[in-house]
N, C-alpha and C positions, 0 to 999 in steps of 0.2 A: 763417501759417507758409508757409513757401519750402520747396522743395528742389530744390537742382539740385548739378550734378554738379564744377564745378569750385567752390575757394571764393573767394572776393572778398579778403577777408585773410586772413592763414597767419602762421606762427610755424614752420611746418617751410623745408625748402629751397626753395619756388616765391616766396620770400616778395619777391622781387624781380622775378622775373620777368614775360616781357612778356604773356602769355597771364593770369595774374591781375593784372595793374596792367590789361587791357583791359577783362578782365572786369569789373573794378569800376569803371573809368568809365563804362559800361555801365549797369550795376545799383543803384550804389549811390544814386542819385537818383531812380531807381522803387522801391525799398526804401523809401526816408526818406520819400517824397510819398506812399504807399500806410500810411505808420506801419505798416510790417512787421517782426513782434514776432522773430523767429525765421526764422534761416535757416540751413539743414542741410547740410552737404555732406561728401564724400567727398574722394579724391582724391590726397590728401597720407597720408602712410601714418604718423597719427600721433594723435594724442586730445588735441583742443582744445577752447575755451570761451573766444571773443573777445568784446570789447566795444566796438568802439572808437567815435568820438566818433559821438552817433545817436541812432536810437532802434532799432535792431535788434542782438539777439544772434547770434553765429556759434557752432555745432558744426560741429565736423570729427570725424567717426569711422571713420577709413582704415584700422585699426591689427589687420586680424584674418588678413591672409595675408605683410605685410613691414611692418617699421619703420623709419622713416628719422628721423634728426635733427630737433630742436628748437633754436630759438634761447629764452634765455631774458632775462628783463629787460624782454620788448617793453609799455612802456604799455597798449595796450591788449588782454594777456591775463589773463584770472582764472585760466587752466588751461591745462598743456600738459606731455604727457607721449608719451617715446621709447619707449611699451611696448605690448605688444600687448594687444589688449582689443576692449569696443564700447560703445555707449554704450544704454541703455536710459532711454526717455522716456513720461511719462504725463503728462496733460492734462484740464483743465477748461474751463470757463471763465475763471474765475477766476487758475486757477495753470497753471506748467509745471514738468513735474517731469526732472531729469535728473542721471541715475546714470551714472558711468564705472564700467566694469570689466574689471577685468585679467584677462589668460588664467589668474590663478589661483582667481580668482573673487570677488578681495579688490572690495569696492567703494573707489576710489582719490580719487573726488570727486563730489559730489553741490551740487545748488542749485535754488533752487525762485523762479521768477519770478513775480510777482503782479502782476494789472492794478489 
């Protein structure tokens, strides 16, 4: 597992921009060559769960002081919501566990990755 502070792909508004398209030519080939399961970030003020083509999953959990927009449709999102919240995560070896929840305490989306 990773975490750093910007995220590599987005589904909020940085989803084009030139500070993440850098970032991920960057990282995304130390990711894939290290087979890193799991990478966490902030940033974007929004609650995601990316997948795209790999072997590493992205969280983003920005979503607990402003909310900003989501694109939706994007290939490779399983999750992605304009609401405030945060995400809570548990771990094994085995599995990873990870819970979205809204400021009302609804849990909004959950999934459990297994090696």
């Amino acid at each position: 597992m990773v975490i750093g502070h910007h995220p590599i792909y987005t589904v909020g508004p940085r989803i084009k921009n030139y500070d993440t398209l850098a970032v991920r030519k960057v990282l995304k080939d130390v990711l894939e060559r290290n087979k890193v399961d799991i990478y966490l970030s902030g940033h974007d003020h929004s609650l995601q769960h990316l997948k795209p083509e790999g072997h590493t999953h992205h969280f983003i959990s920005g979503a607990g002081s402003e909310v900003t927009p989501v694109t939706t449709g994007i290939a490779y999102s399983r999750f992605e919501a304009a609401d405030y919240g945060f995400m809570y995560f548990s771990a094994d070896k085995n599995r990873f566990n990870a819970k979205v929840i809204n400021a009302e305490g609804k849990v909004i989306y959950q999934t459990t990755l297994s090696k």
